[in-house]
Backbone bond lengths (Angstrom), bond angles and torsions (degrees), N, CA, C in turn:
res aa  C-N    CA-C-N  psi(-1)  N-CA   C-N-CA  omega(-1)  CA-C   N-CA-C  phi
1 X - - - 1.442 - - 1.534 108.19 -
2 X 1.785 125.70 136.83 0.989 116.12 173.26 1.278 118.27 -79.93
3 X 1.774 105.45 151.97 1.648 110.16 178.11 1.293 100.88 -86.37
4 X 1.885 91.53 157.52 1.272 109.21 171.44 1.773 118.12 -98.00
5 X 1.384 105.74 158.77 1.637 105.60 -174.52 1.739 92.47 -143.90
6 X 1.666 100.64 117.14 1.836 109.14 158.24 1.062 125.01 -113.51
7 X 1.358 120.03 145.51 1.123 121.77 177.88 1.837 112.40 -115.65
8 X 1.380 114.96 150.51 1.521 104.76 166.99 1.667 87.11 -169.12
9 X 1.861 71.72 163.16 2.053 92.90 -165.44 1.186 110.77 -112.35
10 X 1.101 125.74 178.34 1.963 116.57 137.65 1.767 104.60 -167.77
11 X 1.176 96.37 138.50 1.409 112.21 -169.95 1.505 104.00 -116.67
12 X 1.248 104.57 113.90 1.416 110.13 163.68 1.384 145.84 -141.28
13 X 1.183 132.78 166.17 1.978 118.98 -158.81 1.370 87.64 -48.43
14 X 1.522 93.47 150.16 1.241 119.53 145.99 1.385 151.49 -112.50
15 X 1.209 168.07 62.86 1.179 175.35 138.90 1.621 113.72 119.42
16 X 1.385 98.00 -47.18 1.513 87.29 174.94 1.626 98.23 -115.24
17 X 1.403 105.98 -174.07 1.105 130.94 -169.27 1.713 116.20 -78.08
18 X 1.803 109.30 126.46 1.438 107.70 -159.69 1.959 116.81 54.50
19 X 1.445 107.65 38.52 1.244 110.70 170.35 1.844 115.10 -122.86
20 X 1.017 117.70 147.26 1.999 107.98 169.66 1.879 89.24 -147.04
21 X 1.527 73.18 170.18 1.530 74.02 -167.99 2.398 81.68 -131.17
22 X 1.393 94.04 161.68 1.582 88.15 -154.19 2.044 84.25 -127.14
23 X 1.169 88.64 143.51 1.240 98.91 179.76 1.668 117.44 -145.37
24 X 1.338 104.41 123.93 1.942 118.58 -159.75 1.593 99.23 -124.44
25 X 1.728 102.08 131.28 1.392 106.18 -169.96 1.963 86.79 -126.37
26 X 1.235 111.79 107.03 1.723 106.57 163.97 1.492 103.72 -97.20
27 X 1.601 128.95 115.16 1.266 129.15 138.47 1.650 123.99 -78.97
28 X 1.463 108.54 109.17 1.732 107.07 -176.16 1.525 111.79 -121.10
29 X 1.462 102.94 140.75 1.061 102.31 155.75 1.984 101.79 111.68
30 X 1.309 69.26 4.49 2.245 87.78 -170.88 1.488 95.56 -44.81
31 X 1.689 122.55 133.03 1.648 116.44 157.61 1.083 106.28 -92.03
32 X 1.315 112.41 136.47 1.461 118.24 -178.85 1.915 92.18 -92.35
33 X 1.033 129.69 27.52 1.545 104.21 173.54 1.514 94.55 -128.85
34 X 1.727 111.18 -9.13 1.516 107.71 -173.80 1.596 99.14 -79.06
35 X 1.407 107.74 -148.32 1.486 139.44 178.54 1.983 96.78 -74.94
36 X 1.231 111.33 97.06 1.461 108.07 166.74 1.327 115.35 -54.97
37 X 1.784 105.45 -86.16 1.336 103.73 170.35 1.260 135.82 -2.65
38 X 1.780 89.50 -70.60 1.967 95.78 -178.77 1.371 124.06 -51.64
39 X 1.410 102.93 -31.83 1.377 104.36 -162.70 1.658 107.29 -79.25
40 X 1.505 121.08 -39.87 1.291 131.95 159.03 2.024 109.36 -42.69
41 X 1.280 116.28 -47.28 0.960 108.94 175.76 1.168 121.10 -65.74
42 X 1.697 132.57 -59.98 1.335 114.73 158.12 1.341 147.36 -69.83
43 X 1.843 105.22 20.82 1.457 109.39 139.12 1.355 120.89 -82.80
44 X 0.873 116.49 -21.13 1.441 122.93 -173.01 1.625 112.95 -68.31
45 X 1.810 105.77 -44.86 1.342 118.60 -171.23 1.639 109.50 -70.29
46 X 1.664 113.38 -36.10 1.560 122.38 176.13 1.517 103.69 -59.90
47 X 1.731 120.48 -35.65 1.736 119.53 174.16 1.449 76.22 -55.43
48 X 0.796 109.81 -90.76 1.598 129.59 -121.54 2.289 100.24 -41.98
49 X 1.431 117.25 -40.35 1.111 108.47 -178.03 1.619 120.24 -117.58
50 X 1.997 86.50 28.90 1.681 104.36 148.30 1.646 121.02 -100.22
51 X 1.476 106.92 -6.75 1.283 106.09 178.79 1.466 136.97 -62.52
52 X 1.164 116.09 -25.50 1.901 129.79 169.28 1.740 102.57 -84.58
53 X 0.883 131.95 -6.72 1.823 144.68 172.54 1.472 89.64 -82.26
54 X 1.101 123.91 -70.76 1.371 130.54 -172.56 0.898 136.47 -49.75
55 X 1.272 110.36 -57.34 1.453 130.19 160.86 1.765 101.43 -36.18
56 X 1.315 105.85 -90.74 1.328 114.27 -168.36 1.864 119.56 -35.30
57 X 1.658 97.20 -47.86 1.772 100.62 173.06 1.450 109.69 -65.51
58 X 1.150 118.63 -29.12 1.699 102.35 -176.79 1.499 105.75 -90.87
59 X 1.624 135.62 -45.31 1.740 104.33 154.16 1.262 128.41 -45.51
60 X 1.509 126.32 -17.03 1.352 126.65 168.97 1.829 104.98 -41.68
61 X 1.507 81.47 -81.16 1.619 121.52 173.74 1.901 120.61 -22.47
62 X 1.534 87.41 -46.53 1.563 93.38 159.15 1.359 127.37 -83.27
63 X 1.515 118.73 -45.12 0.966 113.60 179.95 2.055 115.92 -72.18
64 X 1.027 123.57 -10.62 1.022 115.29 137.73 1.425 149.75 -73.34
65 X 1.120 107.28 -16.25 1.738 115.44 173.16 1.917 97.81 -91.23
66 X 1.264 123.53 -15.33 1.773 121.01 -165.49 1.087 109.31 -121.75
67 X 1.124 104.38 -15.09 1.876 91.58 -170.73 1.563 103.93 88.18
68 X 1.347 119.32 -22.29 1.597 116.80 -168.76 1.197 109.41 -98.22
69 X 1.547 137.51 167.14 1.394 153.24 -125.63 1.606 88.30 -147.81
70 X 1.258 150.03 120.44 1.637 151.82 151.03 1.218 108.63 -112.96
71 X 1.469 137.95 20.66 1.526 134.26 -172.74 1.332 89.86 -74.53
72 X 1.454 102.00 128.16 1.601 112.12 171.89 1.844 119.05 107.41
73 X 1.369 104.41 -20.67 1.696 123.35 -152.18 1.519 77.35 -66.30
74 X 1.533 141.82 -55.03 1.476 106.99 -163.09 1.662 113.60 129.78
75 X 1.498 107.52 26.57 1.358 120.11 -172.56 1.065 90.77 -80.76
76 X 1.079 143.68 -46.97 1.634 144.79 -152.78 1.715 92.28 -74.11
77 X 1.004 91.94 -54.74 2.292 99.19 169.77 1.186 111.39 -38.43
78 X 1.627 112.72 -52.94 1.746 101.41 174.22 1.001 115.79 -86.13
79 X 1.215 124.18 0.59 1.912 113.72 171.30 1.479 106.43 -88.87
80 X 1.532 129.06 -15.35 1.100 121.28 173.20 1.571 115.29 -85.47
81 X 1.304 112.29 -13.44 1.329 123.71 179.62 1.915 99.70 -81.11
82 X 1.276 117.86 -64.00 1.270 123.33 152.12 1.678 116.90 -10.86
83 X 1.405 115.29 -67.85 1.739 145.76 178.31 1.983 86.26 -60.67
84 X 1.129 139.02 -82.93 1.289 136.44 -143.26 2.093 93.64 -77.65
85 X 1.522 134.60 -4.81 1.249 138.45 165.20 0.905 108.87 -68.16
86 X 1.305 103.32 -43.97 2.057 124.21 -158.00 1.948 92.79 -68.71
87 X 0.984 95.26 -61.55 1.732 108.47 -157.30 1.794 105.65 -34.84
88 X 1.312 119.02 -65.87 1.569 111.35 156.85 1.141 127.66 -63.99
89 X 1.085 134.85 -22.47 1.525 119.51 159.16 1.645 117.52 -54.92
90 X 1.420 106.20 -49.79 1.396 116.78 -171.13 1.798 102.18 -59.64
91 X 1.200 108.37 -32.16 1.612 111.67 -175.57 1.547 99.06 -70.40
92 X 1.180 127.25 -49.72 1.487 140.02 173.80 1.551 106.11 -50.42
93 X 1.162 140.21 -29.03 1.411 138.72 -164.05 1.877 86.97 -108.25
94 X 1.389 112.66 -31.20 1.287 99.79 -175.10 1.554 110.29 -70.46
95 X 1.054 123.06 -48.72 1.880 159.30 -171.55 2.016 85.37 -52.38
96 X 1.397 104.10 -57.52 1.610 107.46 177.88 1.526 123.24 -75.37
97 X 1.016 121.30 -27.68 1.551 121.23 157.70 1.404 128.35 -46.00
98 X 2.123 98.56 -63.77 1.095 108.58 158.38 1.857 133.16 -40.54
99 X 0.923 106.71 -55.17 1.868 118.53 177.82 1.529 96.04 -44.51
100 X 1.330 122.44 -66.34 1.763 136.86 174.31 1.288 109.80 -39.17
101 X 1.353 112.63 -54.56 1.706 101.45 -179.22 1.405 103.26 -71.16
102 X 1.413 127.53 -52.37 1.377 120.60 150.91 1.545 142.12 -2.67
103 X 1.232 95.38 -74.08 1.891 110.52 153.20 1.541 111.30 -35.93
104 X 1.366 102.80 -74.45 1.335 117.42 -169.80 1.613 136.93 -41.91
105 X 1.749 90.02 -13.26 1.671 115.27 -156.72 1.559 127.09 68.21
106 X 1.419 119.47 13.70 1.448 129.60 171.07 1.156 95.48 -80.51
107 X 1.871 99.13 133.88 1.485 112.58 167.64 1.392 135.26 -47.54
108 X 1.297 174.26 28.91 1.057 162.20 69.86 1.377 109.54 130.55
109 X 1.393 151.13 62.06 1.158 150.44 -161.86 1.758 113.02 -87.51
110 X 1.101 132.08 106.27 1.349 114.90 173.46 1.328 115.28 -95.11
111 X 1.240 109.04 116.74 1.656 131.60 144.89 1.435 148.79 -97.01
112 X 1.213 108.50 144.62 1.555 124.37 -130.05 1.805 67.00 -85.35
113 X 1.471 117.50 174.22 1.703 131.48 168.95 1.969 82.63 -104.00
114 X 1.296 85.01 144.16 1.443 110.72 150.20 1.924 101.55 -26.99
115 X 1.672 107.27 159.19 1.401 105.33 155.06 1.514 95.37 -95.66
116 X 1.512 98.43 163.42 1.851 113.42 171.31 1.518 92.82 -97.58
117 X 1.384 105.90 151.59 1.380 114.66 164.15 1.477 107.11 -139.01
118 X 1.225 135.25 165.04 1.590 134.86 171.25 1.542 97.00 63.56
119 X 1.235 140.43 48.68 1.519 131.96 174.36 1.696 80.99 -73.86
120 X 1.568 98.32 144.52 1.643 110.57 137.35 1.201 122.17 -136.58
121 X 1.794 99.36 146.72 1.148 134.49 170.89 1.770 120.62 -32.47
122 X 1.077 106.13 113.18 1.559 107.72 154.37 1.570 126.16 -43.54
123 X 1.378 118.61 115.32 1.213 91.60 170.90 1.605 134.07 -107.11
C-alpha cells in the first residue's frame, strides 16, 4: 500500500513590525493501513521535544543573517500553535481514512493513542 506524506504551514506576525515568523510541519511516510492515530501521535511527540532545538537554531539563523538577537521571541510558541491546528485536523484525516477503509469493506479497528505524560509547555 502506498504511503502517505502531509504537509502544512502557518505564518504568523511576528514581534516586530512587518515581521512573521513561518512554521512547516512535513509528516511522511503515514500508513494508511497501520495505526493512524499512533503514528500522528508520534509525530507530534518528535514536534513536541524538537521545539527548544528550534527555537534556539532559528534565532541563531536570524541573528546571523541581521545582525539581530530573537533568543526568546517565541518560535517554539508558534510551532505549538502550529502542533494545537494540527491536532484536529489530524483527527479529521483520521475520521476520513477510517470512512474509506469503511467503504472499501476493510475492517476498521479503533484504537485508543497512547496516554502523553511529561508534555511541556511552550514557552
Amino acid at each position: 500500500m502506498p504511503k502517505v506524506s502531509i504537509k502544512a504551514g502557518i505564518t504568523v506576525p511576528g514581534p516586530q513590525e512587518y515581521s512573521s515568523v513561518r512554521a512547516d510541519v512535513d509528516f511522511s511516510d503515514i500508513d494508511p493501513a497501520g495505526d493512524i492515530a499512533a503514528q500522528f501521535e508520534a509525530c507530534l511527540k518528535v514536534l513536541e521535544s524538537a521545539e527548544g532545538y528550534l527555537d534556539r537554531g532559528l534565532a541563531q539563523q536570524v541573528a546571523n543573517t541581521s545582525g539581530l538577537s530573537i533568543e526568546g521571541m517565541g518560535v517554539a510558541t508558534a510551532l505549538k500553535e502550529l502542533k494545537d491546528k494540527l491536532s484536529p485536523w489530524a483527527k479529521g484525516v483520521t475520521a476520513d481514512i477510517k470512512a474509506l477503509k469503511g467503504a472499501a469493506g476493510i475492517d476498521v479497528v479503533e484504537e485508543k493513542p497512547a496516554k502523553k505524560s511529561g508534555r511541556r509547555k511552550a514557552s
